[in-house]
N, C-alpha and C positions, 0 to 999 in steps of 0.2 A: 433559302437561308435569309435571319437578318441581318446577321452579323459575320463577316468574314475576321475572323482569329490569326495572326499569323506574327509567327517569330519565333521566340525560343520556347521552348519545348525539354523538360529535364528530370532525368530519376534523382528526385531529392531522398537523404538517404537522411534523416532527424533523428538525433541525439538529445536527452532532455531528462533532468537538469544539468548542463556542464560547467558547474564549478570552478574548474582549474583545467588547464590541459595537463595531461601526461609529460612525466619526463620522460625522457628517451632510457626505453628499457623496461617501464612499469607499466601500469595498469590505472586508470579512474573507472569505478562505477559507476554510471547511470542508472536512472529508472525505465528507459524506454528509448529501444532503435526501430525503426519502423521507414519501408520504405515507401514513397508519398508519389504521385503524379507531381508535379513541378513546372516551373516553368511561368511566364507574366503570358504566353499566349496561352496555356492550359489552362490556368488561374482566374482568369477575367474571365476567357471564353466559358469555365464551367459555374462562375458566376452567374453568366448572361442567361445559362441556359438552366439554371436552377431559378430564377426568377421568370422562365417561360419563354425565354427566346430560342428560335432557330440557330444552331452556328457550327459553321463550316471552320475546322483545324487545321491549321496551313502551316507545316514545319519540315523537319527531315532529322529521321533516328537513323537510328545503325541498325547491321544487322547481326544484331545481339539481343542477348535476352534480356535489358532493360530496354531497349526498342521493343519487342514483343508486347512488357508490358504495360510501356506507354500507351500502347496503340490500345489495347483491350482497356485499360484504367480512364484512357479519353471515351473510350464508347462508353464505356461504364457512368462516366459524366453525363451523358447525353448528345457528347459531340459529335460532328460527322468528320470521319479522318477518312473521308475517303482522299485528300490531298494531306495525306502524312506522308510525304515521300522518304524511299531507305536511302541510306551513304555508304561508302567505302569508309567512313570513319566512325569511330564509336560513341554510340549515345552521349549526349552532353548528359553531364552528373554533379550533383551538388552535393557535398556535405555539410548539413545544418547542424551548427550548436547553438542549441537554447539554452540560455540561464532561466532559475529562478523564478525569475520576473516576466519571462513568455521573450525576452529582445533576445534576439539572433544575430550571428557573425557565419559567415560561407568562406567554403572553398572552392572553388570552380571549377570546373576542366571545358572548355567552347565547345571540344569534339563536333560532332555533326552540325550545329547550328552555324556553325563559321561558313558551312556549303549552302544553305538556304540564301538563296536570289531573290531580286523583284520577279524575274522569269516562272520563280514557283507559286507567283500570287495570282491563282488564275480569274482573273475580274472578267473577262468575258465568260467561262462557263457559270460563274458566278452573279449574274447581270441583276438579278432581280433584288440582290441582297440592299440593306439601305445603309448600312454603316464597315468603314476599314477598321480594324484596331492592328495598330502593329506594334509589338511588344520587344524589347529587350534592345533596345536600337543603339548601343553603344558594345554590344557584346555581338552582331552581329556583322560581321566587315564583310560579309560579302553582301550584306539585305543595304546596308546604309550607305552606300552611294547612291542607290536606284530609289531610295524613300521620296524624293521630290518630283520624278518622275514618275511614281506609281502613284500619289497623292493628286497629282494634278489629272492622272486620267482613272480615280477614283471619282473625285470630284467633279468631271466631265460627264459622268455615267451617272449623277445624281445620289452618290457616297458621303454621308458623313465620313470624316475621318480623324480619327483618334489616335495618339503617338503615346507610348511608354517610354524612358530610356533606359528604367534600373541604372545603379552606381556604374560610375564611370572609373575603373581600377586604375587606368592609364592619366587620371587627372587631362583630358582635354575636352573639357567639357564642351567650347566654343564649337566643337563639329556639329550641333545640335541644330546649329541657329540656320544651316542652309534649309531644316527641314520645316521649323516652325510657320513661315508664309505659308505653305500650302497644306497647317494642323490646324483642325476643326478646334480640339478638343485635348486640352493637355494639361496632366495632374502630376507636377512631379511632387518629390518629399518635398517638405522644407528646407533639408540642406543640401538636394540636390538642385533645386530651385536659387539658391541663394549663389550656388556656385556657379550654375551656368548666365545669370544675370548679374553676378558680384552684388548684389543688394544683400541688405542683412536684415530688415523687418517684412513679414509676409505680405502688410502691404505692399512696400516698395515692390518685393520681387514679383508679385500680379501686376503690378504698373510696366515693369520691365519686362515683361512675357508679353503682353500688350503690344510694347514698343517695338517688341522683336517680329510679330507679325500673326502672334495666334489669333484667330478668326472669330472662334465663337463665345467658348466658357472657357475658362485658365482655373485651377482647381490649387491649392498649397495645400498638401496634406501634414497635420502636424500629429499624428498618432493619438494620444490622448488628451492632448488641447484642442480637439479638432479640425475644423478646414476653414479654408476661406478663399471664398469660391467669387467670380464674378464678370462679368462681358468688356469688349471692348466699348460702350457706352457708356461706363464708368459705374454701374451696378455691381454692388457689393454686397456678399450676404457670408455671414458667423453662421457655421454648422458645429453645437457645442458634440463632443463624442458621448458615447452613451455608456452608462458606467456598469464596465464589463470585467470578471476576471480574467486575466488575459493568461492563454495555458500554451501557445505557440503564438506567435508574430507573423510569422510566414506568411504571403501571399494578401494580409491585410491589404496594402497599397493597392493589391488588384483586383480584389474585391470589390473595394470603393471604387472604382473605375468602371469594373462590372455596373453596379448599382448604379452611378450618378449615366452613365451611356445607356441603361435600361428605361430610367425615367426620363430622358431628352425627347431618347426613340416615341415614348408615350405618350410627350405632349405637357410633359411637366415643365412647371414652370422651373426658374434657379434655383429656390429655394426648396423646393418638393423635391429635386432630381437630386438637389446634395443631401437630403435626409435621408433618401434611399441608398445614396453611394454609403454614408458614414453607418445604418445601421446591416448593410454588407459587410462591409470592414469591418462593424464588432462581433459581429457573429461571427464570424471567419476565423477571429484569434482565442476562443471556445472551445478548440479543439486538438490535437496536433494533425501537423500537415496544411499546407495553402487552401483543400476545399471541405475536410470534412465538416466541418463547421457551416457552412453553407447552409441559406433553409431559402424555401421556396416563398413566392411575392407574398401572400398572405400575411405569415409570420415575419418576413423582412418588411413590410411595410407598419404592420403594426407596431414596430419594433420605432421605425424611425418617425411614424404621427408623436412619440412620446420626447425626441430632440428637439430642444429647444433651437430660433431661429432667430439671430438681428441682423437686421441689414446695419452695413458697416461703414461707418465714418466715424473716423478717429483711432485710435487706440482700440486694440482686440482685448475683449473682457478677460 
């Protein structure tokens, strides 16, 4: 494997366009329900692996028939779920409303992923892989105490490592900061970024990610203003987004994470590895659902030679 995948894991069940919610007692129609693979570990990882990488799926469904069809829809990715492990609890599930405009609002249920440990992150059968990504790290309460301990002996074994956190419903975003020292690589949104540093302009909040103790690349992803990506040496680079109809939102953010950790792996430099993350992420939102949007390195590199690229000082264009 290159890549070890591991966190949450979810039957996204998308709804698209929803307009209005229902009152109680009625009915809205949509144009389209459809039930999607899910999840920031499924999403990145079948990212990673539509651009040509090996990657090993590391979560836990239930033993129900949206576990079933996680497990076949990840193979179907490319993934290897031979460490998909079953729960006594039932498949974690989302329900997606998209508007309009491709932007999305969830409903959540934690079910199964609440049981996934560091315990189930097997890095020694795992030994050859070269990169961790752990996903969903604020919805996770049983994975996110043991993130600083499985981080440091990722990084022992010669692991990049790379952190997700998705929205933090419970607003304590400060639980993040124990795990940032020992995070390679970490892309939050913009206003997940803003909150967990209290800064309010994207440079600030990369300064403040910095400060906190991430390692390698710190990434602000701002949807269709793009990114702004940059090291702790104080290298800075504007990744403009690429002008895409957006038809779902879903799984963008992992995409780009996908992409920008595919080009690192390769040797890319800052700027080459964020044009790969950001023309991930617009392909991605092309479609409904977090992967079908996905195209293979070719077409996704092609895609992002055409993104525009400043290194940044000052004021973001």
């Amino acid at each position: 494997m290159d890549v070890i995948s591991a966190g949450i894991v979810i039957a996204d069940c998308v709804a698209r366009p929803v307009t209005r919610s229902p009152q109680p007692g009625q009915l809205e129609l949509v144009d389209e329900i459809g039930l999607h693979a899910g999840g920031s570990a499924v999403n990145t990882g079948a990212a990673l692996a539509r651009l040509g990488l090996e990657v090993a799926l590391v979560g836990r469904v239930g033993h129900d028939g949206f576990g079933d069809y996680l497990d076949g829809a990840a193979r179907a990715l490319g993934l290897n779920t031979c460490f998909l492990s079953r729960s006594d609890a039932a498949t974690s599930a989302t329900l997606v409303h998209v508007d309009a405009g491709g932007e999305r609002s969830f409903l959540h249920a934690v079910g199964a992923n609440a049981a996934l440990t560091a315990a189930d992150v097997p890095l020694d059968a795992l030994a050859g892989a070269r990169a961790l990504h752990v996903a969903g790290y604020f919805v996770l309460p049983g994975l996110e105490p043991g993130v600083p301990d499985l981080f440091g002996r990722a990084t022992a074994l010669g692991l990049l490592t790379s952190l997700d956190t998705v929205w933090d419903a419970t607003d304590r975003w400060e639980r993040v900061q124990a795990a940032l020292p020992v995070t390679d690589i970490f892309c939050p949104g913009l206003g997940e970024g803003q909150r967990i540093t209290g800064r309010e302009h994207p440079e600030d909040v990369l300064d403040a990610l910095f400060a906190l103790g991430v390692r390698r690349v710190a990434a602000v992803k701002m949807g269709e203003r793009g990114a702004l990506l940059g090291r702790p040496d104080g290298a800075r680079v504007y990744v403009a987004a690429a002008p895409v109809h957006a038809v779902d939102g879903t799984g963008a953010g992992d995409a780009f994470i996908g992409g920008l950790l595919a080009g690192l792996l390769a040797g890319d430099d800052l700027a080459r590895a964020g044009q790969l993350g950001a023309a991930a992420g617009a392909l991605c939102v092309g479609a409904m659902g977090a992967t079908a949007g996905l195209r293979d390195l070719p077409t996704t590199r092609a895609l992002a030679d055409t993104l525009s690229v400043t290194p940044q000082q000052g004021a973001l264009p």
